[in-house]
C-alpha positions as a Python dict, from the first residue, in 0.01 Angstrom:
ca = {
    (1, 'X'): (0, 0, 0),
    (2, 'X'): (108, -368, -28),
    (3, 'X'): (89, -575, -371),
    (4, 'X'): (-133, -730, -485),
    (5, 'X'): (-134, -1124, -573),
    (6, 'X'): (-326, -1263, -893),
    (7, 'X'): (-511, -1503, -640),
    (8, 'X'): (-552, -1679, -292),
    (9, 'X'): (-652, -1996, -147),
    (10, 'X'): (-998, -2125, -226),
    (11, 'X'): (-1066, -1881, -519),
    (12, 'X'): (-1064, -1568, -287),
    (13, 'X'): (-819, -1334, -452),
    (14, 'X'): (-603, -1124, -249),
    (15, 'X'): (-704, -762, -129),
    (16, 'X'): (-571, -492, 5),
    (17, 'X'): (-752, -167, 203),
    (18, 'X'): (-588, 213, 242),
    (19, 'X'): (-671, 431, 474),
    (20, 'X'): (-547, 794, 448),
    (21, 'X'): (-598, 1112, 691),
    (22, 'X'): (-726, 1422, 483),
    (23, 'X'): (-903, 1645, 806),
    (24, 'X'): (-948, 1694, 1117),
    (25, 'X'): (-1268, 1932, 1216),
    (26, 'X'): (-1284, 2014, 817),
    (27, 'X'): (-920, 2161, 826),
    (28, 'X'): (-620, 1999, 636),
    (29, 'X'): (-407, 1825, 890),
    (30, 'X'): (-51, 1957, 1004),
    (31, 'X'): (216, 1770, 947),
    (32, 'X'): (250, 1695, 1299),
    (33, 'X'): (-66, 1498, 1289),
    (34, 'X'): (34, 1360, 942),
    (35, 'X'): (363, 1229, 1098),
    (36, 'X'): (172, 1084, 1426),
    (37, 'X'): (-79, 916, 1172),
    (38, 'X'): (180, 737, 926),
    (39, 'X'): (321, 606, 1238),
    (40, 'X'): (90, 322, 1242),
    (41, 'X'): (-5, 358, 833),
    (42, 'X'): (199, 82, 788),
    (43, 'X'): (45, -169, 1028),
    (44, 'X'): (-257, -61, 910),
    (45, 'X'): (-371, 141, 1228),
    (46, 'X'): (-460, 476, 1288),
    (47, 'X'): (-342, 692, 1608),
    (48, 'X'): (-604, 932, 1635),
    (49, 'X'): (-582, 852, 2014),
    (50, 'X'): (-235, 1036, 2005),
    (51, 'X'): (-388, 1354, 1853),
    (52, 'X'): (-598, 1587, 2119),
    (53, 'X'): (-935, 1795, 2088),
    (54, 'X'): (-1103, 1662, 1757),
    (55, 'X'): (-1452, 1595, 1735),
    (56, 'X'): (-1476, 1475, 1343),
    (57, 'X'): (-1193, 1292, 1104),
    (58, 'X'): (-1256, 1287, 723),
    (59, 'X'): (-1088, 987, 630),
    (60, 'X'): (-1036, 849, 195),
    (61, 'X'): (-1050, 450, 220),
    (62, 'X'): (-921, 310, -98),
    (63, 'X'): (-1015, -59, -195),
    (64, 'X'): (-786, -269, -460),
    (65, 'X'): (-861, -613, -571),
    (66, 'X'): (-715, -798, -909),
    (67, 'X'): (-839, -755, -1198),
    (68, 'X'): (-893, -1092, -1280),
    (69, 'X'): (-1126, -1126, -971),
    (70, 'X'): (-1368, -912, -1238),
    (71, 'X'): (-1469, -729, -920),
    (72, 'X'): (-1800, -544, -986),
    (73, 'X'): (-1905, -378, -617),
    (74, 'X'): (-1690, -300, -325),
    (75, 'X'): (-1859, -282, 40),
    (76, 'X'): (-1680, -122, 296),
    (77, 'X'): (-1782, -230, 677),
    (78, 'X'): (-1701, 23, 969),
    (79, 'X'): (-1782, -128, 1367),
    (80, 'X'): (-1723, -15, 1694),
    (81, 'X'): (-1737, -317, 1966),
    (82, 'X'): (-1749, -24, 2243),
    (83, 'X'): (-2044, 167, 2101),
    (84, 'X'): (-2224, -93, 1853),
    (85, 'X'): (-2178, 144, 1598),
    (86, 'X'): (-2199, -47, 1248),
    (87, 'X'): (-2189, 101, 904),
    (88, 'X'): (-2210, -36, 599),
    (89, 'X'): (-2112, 160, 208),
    (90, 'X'): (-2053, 80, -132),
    (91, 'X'): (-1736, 190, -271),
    (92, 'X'): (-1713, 432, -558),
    (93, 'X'): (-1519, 188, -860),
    (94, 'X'): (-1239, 431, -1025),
    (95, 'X'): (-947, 385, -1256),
    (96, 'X'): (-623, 176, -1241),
    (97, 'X'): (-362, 16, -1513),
    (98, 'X'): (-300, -297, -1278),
    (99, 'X'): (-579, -359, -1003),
    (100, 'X'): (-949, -280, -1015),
    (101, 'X'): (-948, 12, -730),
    (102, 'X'): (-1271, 149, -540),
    (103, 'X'): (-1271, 495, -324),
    (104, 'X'): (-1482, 706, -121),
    (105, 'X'): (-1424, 999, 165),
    (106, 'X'): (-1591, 927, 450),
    (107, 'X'): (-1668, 1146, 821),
    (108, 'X'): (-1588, 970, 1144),
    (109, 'X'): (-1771, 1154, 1408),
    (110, 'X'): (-1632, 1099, 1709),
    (111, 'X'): (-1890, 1115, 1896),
    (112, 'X'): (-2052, 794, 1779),
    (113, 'X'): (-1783, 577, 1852),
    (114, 'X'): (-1518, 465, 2096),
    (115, 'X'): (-1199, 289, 2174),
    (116, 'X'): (-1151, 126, 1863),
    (117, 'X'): (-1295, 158, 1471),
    (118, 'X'): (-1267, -115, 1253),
    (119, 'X'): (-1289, -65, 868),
    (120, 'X'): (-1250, -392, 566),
    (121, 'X'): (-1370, -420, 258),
    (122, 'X'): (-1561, -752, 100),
    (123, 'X'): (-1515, -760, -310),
    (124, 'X'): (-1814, -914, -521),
    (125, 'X'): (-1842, -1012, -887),
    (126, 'X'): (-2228, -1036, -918),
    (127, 'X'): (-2297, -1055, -560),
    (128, 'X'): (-2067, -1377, -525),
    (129, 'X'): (-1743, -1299, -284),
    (130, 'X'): (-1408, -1272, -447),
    (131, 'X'): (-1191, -1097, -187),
    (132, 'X'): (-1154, -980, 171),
    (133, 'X'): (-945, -711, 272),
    (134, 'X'): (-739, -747, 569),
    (135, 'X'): (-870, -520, 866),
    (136, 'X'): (-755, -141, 908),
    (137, 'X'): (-769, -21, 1292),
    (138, 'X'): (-871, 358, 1364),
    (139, 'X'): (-786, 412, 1760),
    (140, 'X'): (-1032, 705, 1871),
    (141, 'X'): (-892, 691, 2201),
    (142, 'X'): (-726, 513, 2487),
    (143, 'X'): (-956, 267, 2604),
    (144, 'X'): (-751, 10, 2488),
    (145, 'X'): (-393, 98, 2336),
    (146, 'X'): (-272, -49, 1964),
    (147, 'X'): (39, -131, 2132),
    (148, 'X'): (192, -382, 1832),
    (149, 'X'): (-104, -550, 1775),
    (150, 'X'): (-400, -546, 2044),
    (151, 'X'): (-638, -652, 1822),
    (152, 'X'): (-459, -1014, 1835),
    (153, 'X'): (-611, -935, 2206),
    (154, 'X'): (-941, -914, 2397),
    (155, 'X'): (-975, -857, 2743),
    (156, 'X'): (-1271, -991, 2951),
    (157, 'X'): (-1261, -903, 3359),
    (158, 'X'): (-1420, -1190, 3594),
    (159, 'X'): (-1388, -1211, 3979),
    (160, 'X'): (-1198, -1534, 4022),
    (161, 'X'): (-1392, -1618, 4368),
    (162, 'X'): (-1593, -1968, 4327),
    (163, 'X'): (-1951, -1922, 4347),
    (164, 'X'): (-1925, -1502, 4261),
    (165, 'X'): (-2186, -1292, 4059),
    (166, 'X'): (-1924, -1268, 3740),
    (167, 'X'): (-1702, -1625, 3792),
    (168, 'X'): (-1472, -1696, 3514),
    (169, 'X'): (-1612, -1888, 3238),
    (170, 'X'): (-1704, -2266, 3343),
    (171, 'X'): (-1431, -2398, 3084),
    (172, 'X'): (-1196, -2272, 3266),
    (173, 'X'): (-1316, -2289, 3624),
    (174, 'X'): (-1134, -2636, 3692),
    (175, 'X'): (-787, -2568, 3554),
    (176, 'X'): (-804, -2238, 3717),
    (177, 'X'): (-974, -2288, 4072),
    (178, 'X'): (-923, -2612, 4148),
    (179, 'X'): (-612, -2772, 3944),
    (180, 'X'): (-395, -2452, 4029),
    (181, 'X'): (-563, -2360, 4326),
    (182, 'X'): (-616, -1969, 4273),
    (183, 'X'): (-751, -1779, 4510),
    (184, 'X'): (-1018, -1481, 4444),
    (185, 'X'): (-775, -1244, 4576),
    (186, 'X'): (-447, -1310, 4375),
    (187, 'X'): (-289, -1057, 4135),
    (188, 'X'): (-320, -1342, 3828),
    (189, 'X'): (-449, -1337, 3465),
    (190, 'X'): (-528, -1595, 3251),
    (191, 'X'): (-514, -1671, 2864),
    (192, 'X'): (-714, -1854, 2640),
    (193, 'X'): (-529, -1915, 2296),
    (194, 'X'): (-740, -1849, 2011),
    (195, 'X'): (-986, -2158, 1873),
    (196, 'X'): (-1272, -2183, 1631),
    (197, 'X'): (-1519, -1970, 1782),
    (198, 'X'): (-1291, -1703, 1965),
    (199, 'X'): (-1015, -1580, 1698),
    (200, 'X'): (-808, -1354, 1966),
    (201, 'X'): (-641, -1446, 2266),
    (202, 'X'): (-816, -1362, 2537),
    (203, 'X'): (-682, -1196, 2833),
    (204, 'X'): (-885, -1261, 3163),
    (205, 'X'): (-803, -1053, 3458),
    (206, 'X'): (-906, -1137, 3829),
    (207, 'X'): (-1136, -827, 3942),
    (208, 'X'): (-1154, -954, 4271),
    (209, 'X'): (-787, -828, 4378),
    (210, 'X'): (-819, -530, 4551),
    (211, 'X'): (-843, -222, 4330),
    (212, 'X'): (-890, -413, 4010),
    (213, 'X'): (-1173, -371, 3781),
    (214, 'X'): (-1258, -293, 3406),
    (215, 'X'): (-1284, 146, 3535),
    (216, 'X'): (-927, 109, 3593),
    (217, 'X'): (-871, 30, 3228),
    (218, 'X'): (-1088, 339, 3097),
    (219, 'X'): (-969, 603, 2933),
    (220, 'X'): (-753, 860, 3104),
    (221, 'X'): (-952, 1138, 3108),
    (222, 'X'): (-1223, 969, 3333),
    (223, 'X'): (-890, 849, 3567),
    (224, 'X'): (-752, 1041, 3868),
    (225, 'X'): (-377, 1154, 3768),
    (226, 'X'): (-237, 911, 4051),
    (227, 'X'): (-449, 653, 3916),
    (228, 'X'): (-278, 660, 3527),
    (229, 'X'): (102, 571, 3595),
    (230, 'X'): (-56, 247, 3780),
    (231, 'X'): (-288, 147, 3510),
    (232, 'X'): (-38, 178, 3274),
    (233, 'X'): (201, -48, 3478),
    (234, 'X'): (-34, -315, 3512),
    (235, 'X'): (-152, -282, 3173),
    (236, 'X'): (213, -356, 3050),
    (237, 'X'): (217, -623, 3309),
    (238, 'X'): (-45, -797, 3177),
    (239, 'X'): (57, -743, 2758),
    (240, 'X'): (380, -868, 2860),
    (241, 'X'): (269, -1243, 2932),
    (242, 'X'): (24, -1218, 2654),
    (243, 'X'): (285, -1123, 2392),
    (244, 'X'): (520, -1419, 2492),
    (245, 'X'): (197, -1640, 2442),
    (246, 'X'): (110, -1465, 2115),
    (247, 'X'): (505, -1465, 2034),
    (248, 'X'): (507, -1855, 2082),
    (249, 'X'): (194, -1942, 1897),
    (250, 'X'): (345, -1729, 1587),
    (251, 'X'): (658, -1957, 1662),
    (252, 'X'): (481, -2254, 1644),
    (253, 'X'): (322, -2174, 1305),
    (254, 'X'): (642, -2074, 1154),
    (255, 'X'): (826, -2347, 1260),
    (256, 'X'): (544, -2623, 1055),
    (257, 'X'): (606, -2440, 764),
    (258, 'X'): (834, -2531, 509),
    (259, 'X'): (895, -2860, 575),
    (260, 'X'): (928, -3011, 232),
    (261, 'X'): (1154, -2764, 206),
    (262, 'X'): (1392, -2870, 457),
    (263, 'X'): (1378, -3223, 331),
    (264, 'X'): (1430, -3110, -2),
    (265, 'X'): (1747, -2907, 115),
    (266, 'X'): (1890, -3192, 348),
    (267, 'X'): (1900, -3462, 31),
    (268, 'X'): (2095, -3173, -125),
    (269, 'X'): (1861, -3103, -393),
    (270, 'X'): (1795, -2707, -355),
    (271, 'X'): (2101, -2486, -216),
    (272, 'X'): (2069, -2284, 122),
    (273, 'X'): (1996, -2001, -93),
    (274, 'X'): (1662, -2119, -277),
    (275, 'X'): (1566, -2273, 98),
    (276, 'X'): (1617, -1925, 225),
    (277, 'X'): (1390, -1777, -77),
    (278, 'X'): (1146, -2025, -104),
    (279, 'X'): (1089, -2050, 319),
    (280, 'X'): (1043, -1647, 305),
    (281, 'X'): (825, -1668, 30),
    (282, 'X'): (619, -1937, 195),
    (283, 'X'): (582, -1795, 540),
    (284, 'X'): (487, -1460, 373),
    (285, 'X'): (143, -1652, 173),
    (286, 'X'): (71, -1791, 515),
    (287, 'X'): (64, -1434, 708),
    (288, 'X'): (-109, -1258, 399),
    (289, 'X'): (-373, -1517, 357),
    (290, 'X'): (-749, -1365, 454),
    (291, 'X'): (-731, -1703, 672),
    (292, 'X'): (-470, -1560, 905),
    (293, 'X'): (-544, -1334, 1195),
    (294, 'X'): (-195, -1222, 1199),
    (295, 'X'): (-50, -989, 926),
    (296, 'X'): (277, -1027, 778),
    (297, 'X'): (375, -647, 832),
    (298, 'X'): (303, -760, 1163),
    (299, 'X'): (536, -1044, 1149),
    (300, 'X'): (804, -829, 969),
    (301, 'X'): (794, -569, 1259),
    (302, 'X'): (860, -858, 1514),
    (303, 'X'): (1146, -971, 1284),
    (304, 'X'): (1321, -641, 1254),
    (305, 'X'): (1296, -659, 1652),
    (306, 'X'): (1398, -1031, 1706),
    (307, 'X'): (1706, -927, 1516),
    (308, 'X'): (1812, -559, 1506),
    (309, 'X'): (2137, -540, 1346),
    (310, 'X'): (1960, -682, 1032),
    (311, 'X'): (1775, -400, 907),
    (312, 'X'): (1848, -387, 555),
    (313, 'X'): (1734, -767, 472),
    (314, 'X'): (1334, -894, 534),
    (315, 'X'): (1417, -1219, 392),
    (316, 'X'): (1704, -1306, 584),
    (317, 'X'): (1492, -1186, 911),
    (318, 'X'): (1234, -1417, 862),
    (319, 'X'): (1444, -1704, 738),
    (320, 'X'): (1655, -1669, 1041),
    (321, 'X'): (1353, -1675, 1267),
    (322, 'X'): (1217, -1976, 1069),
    (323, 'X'): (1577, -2174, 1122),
    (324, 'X'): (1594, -2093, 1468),
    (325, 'X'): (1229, -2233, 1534),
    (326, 'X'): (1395, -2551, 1372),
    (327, 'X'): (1637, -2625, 1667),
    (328, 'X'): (1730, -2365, 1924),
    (329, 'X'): (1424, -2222, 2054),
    (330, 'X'): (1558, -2117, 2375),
    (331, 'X'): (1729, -1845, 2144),
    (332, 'X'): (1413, -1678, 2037),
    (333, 'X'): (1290, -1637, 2355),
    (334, 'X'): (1569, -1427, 2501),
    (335, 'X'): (1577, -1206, 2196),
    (336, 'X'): (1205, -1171, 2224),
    (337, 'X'): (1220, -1100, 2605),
    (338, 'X'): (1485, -865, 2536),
    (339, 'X'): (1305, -682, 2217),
    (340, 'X'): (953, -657, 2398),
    (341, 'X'): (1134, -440, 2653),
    (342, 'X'): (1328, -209, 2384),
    (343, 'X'): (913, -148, 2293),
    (344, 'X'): (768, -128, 2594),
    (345, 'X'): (1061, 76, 2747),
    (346, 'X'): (835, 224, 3032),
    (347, 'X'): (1049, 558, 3062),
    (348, 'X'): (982, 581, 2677),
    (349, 'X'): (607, 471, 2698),
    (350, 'X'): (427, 594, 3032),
    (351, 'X'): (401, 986, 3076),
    (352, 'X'): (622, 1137, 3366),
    (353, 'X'): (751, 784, 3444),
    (354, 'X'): (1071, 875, 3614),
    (355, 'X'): (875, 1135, 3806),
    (356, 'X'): (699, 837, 3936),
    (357, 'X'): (981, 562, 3963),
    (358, 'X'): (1132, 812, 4208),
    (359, 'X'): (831, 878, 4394),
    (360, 'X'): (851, 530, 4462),
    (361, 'X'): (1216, 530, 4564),
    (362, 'X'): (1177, 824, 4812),
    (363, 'X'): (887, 599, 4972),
    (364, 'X'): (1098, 374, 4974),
    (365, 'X'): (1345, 579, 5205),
    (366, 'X'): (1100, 719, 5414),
    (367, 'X'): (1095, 1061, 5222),
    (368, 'X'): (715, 1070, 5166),
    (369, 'X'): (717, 1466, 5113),
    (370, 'X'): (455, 1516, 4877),
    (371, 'X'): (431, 1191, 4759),
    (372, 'X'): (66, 1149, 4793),
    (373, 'X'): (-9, 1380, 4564),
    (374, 'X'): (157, 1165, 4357),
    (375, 'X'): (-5, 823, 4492),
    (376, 'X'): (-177, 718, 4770),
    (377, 'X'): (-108, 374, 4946),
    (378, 'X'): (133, 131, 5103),
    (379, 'X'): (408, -78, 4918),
    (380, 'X'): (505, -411, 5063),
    (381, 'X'): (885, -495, 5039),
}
């Protein structure tokens, strides 16, 4: 569990939420399932969707706020967007030297929710808010994958056609249809960036392109088998474009901070070394403020990827990110092309995927066999 600061921007003191696998079906979990589960601990997302055949998950969610926030009630809030299931409990308050710390066990039936399970916790001193956890993710299944971060990410489905039964939002309709000149039929996407009343980035994909639509995206066991390897493709199609968006937007924000800073350090008056510490520092308040969508284990990861010989140093990662969003841009985009594809390694990712890459190739040189088992269709050189 992260530390915790004494407090955070507008009075709000800074949170932090646990969540910890104890059973599946009432019986301890293996280590194999413990291992799959701290996988994602440290993002703060559970992989249930990796573990098979469970039908209930007893789950401890531990709370901890400072103790000068004189915290007095803890509420934890559990929602499912797929199923509208929405819970809402009061934390048991228990025992600690340095933060006040609230706990209780709690049964996720499965068959109540879907997709994904969202759990925070809001911190009161006589009913007035002092604190707001950060959000912990609990993926039931596969209907959408925590690849990274896919929360950062919602995806809406419209039929890009003018005058069509589900058109694309009207904001959008002119830059889209008419400025670009898209046709219904494309294979496109579009992204909205994140504003005041939508916090994600929104990924819009064109339904009306033959053999796209939101069933595609289900979960796999309501998929034929030939169906998956495609889905998956297309899926990893489309997160590609919306990572480099996310990727530059986290850029942008990294490269207005610490300013002062740099001045400071150009007119000689802090060393390299206090610009590196105090830039690190900085960047890390702005990622763990409640204010932020993105986390700053979040930006770590990326960091570690950005630059993978650097393992041993988080400060110097982010600094070197930071100094690079100064000047030479260019340079973080080919490392992040080139680290997005050491994580989305297909042959790593998608089940069977050679199986399928050479299904392709023997298509490809007229040796169809039993290929359409594999997949039906044509493929256009």
């Amino acid at each position: 569990m992260s530390s915790i600061k004494s407090i955070g921007r507008y009075g709000v003191y800074s949170s932090d939420i646990d969540v910890n696998l104890l059973k599946l079906d009432s019986k301890i979990i293996s280590r194999e399932v413990n291992s799959i589960w701290e996988t994602g601990h440290n993002q703060k997302k559970g992989l249930l969707n990796n573990v098979l055949d469970w039908s209930s998950a007893d789950l401890e969610i531990i709370g901890l706020i400072d103790k000068a926030s004189q915290c007095d009630r803890a509420v934890l809030k559990i929602n499912c967007n797929w199923t509208n299931f929405y819970n809402q409990i009061d934390l048991n308050k228990t025992d600690n030297k340095n933060q006040t710390q609230f706990n209780i066990l709690f049964t996720l039936d499965k068959s109540l929710v879907s997709s994904e399970v969202t759990f925070s916790i809001d911190f009161f001193n006589n009913e007035k808010l002092v604190g707001e956890s950060k959000v912990f993710q609990v993926f039931v299944d596969n209907r959408i994958k925590p690849e990274i971060d896919s929360s950062q990410f919602k995806w809406e489905f419209y039929n890009f056609e003018k005058d069509s039964q589900n058109e694309i939002p009207n904001e959008f309709r002119s830059l889209i249809q008419d400025e670009f000149s898209t046709k219904g039929q494309q294979f496109i996407s579009f992204f909205a960036t994140p504003d005041e009343i939508n916090n994600k980035l929104r990924i819009f994909v064109n339904e009306s392109f033959p053999g796209i639509d939101e069933n595609l995206f289900d979960s796999k066991d309501k998929l034929p088998e030939q169906l998956i390897h495609l889905r998956d493709l297309l899926e990893m199609y489309y997160r590609s474009n919306a990572y480099m968006v996310q990727f530059m937007n986290t850029t942008f924000t990294i490269k207005d901070l610490g300013k002062k800073l740099k001045e400071q350090y150009e007119r000689e008056e802090i060393s390299e070394q206090d610009l590196k510490v105090k830039v690190y520092e900085e960047i890390k308040e702005e990622f763990n403020s409640e204010l932020n969508q993105l986390s700053f284990e979040l930006i770590n990861f990326l960091s570690l990827k950005l630059f993978p010989k650097d393992k041993t140093s988080e400060r110097d990662r982010i600094y070197k990110w930071w100094n690079l969003s100064q000047g030479d841009v260019n340079q973080l985009i080919e490392r992040f092309n080139l680290a997005f594809q050491t994580v989305f390694d297909p042959a790593k990712k998608l089940k069977d995927f050679e199986k399928f890459a050479k299904s392709l190739v023997d298509m490809g040189d007229g040796n169809t066999g039993n290929n359409d088992e594999i997949m039906e269709g044509e493929i256009d050189d």
